[in-house]
C-alpha positions in Angstrom: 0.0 0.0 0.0 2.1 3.0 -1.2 -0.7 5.7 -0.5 0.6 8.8 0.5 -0.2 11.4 3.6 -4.0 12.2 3.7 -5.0 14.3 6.5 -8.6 16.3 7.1 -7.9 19.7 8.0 -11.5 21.0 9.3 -12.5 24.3 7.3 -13.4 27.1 9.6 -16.8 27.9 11.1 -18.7 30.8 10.9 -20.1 29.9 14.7 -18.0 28.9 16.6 -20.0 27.4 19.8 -19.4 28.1 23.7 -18.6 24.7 24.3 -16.9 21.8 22.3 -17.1 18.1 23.1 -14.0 15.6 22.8 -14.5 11.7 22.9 -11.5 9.8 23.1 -11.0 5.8 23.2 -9.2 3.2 21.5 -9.8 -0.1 19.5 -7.5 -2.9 19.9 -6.5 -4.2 16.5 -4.8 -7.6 15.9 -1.9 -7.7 14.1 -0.1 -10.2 12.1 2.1 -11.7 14.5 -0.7 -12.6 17.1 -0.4 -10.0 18.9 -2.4 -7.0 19.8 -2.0 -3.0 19.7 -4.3 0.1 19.6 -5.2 2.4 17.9 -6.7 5.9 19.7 -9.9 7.6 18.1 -10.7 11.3 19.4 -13.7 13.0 18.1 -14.4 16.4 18.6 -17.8 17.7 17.8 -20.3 21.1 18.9 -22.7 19.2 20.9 -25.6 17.1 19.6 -29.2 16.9 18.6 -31.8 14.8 18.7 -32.6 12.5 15.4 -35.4 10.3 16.2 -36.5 8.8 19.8 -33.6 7.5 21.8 -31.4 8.4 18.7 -29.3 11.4 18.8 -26.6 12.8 16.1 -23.2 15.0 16.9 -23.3 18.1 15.3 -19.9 19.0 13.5 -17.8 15.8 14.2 -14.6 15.3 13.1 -12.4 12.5 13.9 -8.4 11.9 14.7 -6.8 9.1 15.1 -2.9 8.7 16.5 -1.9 4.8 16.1 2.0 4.9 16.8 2.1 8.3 18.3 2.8 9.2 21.8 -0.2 11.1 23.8 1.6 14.8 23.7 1.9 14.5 19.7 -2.0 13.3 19.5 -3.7 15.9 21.5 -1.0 18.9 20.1 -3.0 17.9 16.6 -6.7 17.6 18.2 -5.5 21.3 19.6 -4.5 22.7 16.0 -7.4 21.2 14.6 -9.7 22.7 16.8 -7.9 25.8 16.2 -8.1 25.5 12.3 -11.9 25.2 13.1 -13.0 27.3 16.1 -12.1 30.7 17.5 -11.2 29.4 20.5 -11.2 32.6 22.2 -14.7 32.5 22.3 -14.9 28.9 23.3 -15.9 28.9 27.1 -16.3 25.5 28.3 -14.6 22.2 26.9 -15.9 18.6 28.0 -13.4 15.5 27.3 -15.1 12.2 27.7 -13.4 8.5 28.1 -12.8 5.7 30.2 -9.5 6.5 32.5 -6.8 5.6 30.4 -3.5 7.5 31.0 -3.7 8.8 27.2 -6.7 10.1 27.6 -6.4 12.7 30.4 -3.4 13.8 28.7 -6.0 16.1 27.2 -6.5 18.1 30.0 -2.8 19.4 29.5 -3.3 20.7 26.1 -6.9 22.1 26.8 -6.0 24.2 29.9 -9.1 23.8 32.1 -11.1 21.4 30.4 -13.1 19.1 32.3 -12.9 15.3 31.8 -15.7 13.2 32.4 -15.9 9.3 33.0 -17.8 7.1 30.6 -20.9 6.5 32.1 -20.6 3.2 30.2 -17.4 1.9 32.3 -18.4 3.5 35.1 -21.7 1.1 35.3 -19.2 -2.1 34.2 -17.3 -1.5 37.3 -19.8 -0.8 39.0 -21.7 -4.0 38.1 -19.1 -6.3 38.4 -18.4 -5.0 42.4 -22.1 -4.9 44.2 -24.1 -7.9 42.0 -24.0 -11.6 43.2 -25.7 -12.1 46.2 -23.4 -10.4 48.8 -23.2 -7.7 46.5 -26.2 -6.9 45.7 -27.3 -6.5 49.5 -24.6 -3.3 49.3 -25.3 -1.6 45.9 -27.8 0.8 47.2 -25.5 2.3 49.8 -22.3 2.4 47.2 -24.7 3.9 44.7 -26.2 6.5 47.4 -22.3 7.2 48.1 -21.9 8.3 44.3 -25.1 9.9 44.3 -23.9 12.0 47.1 -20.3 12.7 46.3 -19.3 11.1 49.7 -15.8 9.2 48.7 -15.2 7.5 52.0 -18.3 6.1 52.6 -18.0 4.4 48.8 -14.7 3.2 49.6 -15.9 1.7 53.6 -18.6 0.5 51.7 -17.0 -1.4 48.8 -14.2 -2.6 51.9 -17.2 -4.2 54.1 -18.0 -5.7 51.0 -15.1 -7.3 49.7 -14.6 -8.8 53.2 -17.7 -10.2 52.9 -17.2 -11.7 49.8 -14.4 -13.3 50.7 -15.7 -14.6 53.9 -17.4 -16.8 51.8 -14.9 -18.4 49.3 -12.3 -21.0 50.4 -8.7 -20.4 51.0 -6.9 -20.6 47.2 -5.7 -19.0 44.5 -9.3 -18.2 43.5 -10.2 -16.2 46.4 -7.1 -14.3 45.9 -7.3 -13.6 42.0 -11.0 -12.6 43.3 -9.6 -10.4 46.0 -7.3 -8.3 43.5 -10.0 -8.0 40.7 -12.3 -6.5 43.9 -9.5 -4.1 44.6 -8.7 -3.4 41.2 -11.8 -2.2 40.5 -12.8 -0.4 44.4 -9.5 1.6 42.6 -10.5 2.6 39.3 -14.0 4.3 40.8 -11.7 6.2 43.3 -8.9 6.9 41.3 -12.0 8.2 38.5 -14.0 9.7 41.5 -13.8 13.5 40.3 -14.7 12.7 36.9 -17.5 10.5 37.8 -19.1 13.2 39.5 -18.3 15.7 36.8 -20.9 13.6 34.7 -23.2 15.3 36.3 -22.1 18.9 35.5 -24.4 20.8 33.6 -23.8 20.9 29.8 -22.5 17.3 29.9 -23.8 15.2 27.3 -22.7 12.0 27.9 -20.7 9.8 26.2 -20.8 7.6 23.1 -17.3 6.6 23.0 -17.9 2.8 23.1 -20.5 3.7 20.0 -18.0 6.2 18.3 -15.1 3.0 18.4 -16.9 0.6 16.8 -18.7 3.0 13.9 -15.3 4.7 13.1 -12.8 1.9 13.6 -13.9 -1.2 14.5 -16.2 -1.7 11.6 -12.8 -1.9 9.3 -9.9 -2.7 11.5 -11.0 -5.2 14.0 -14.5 -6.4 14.0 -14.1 -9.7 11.6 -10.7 -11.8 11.6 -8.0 -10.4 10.4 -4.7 -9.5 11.1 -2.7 -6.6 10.2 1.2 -5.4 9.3 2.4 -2.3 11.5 3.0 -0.2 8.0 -0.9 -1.5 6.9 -2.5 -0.9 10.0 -0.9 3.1 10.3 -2.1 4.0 6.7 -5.7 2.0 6.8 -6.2 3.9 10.1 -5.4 7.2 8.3 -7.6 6.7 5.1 -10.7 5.7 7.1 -10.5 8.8 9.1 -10.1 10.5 6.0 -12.9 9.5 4.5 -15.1 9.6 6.9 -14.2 12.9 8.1 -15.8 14.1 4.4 -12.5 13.8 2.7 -12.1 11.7 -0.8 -9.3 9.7 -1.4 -8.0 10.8 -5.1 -5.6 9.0 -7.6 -2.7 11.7 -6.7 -2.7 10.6 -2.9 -1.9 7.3 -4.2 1.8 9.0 -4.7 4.6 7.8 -1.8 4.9 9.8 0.8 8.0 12.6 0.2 10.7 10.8 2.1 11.2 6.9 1.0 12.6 6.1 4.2 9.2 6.3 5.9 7.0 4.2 3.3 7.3 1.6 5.3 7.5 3.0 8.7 4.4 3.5 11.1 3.1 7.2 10.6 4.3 8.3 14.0 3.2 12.1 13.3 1.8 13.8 10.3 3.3 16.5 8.1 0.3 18.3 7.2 -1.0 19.0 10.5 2.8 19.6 12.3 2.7 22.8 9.6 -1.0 23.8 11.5 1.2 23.5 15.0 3.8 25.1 13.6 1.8 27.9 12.4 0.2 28.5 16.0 3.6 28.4 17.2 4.9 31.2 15.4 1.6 33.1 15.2 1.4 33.1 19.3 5.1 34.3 19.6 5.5 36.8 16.8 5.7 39.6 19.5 8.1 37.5 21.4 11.0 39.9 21.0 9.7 42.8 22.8 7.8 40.4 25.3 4.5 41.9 24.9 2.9 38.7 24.4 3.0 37.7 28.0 0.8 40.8 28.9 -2.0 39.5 27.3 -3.9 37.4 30.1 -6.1 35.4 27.8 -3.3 33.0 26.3 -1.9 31.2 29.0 -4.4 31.2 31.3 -8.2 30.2 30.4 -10.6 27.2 29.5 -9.4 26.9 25.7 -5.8 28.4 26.0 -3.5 25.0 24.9 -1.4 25.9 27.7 0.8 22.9 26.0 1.2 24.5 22.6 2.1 28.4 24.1 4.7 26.2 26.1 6.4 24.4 23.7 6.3 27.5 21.4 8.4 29.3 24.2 10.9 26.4 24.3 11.6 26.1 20.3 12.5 30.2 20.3 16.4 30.5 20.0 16.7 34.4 20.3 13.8 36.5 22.4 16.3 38.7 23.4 
């Protein structure tokens, strides 16, 4: 597959919206060797409206995905993109939704003052598998109430009493103990995830769809039937079907090798077209860098929308600000 660099840059709205919505998860894809890697999806979209009953449609999505790129390269693009497409002066609140993983909150460094929400989806999984059964069950309305009420410690004394009593009634063994940890594993993840559990409930939350967004965008081609996929097939499917369904056609002239041979056959661990858009930010923020004035304006370090993380990398590429 010799296709060359394809990458949606958003066009620029003529309303740009208060607040913006970010969904970010992963699919795990198999790949040829019997092994397994991922490949992260973030959407970014203005909200969304109703379609039908119990059917509701983002408005503006548009999709990136980072296989083989480390979390601060990912979210610096998701940042210029947004940029490309919103003033995001005028963007007030943003909402970043997903699951827990480490990647994921690295969002909350580029968008300075963003607020990251849990899946309600994993949330309820974890939730589940602690307080059902029948010791369980007879302390799911108290751990619930605890949520409910934002009271941490009397989640975690509850979901304690209950893991004792569990075990209590399960014979010494390595059962008991691969029981204990999976108990403990997951007391930890609703702790560990407590703020952003109770930042579902923050108005102007929409929820997520990020299980729904995975399969759609991803799954459907990379990992739903069997298969199994080359590191070098894997990076450019990934990049084509976020293309295309970002609105973006893929053309006989795209079929041309990327510019540098050496990297036809490597894993696209960043992408040319949108490290011009960062780039461009860079030098557009510190153009005034020389006589310093920049740093008097209060809106571009500080704020909900500022990308703290781009302004700061910016400062450290400058060789002369004397």
């Amino acid at each position: 597959m010799d296709t060359g660099e394809v990458a949606y840059v958003p066009e620029r709205t003529d309303c740009t919206p208060a607040t913006i919505h970010i969904f970010a998860d992963e699919d795990h894809v198999p790949l040829q060797d019997g092994s397994n890697t991922i490949v992260p999806l973030v959407t970014v979209c203005a909200g969304k409206r109703s379609v039908s009953k119990g059917r509701n449609k983002l408005i503006e999505p548009f999709h990136v995905q980072g296989y083989g790129m480390d979390k601060e390269t990912l979210w610096g693009y998701v940042y210029a993109l947004c940029a490309e497409k919103f003033d995001m002066e005028l963007v007030d609140n943003v909402f970043i939704y997903g699951d827990g993983a480490a990647w994921i909150k690295g969002g909350l460094d580029i968008f300075s003052g963003a607020v990251y929400s849990l899946d309600t989806f994993h949330f309820r999984k974890r939730m589940r598998s602690l307080f059902s059964g029948d010791v369980g069950s007879k302390f799911n309305l108290k751990a619930y109430a605890a949520v409910l009420n934002d009271d941490k410690v009397s989640f975690d004394a509850t979901s304690k009493s209950m893991l004792l009593a569990l075990l209590d009634t399960m014979p010494d063994g390595c059962a008991k103990e691969r029981k204990a940890k999976s108990v403990n594993d997951s007391i930890g993840f609703i702790l560990n995830n407590w703020d952003a559990i109770q930042n579902s409930r923050i108005p102007g939350v929409i929820g997520s769809c990020t299980e729904a967004m995975v399969s759609h965008v991803l799954s459907e081609r990379l990992s739903r039937n069997p298969m199994g996929w080359s590191k070098k097939g894997l990076s450019k499917m990934a990049m084509i079907r976020i293309y295309a369904l970002n609105g973006g056609v893929v053309a006989p002239a795209d079929t041309i090798p990327w510019k540098h041979s050496d990297r036809r056959n490597r894993v696209a661990d960043k992408i040319e077209k949108y490290d011009s858009i960062v780039k461009l930010q860079h030098e557009n923020i510190f153009k005034d860098a020389k006589n310093w004035r920049w740093f008097e304006r209060d809106n571009k370090i500080s704020g909900k929308t500022s990308g703290t993380k781009v302004a700061l990398d910016a400062l450290g590429n400058l060789k002369d600000v004397s």
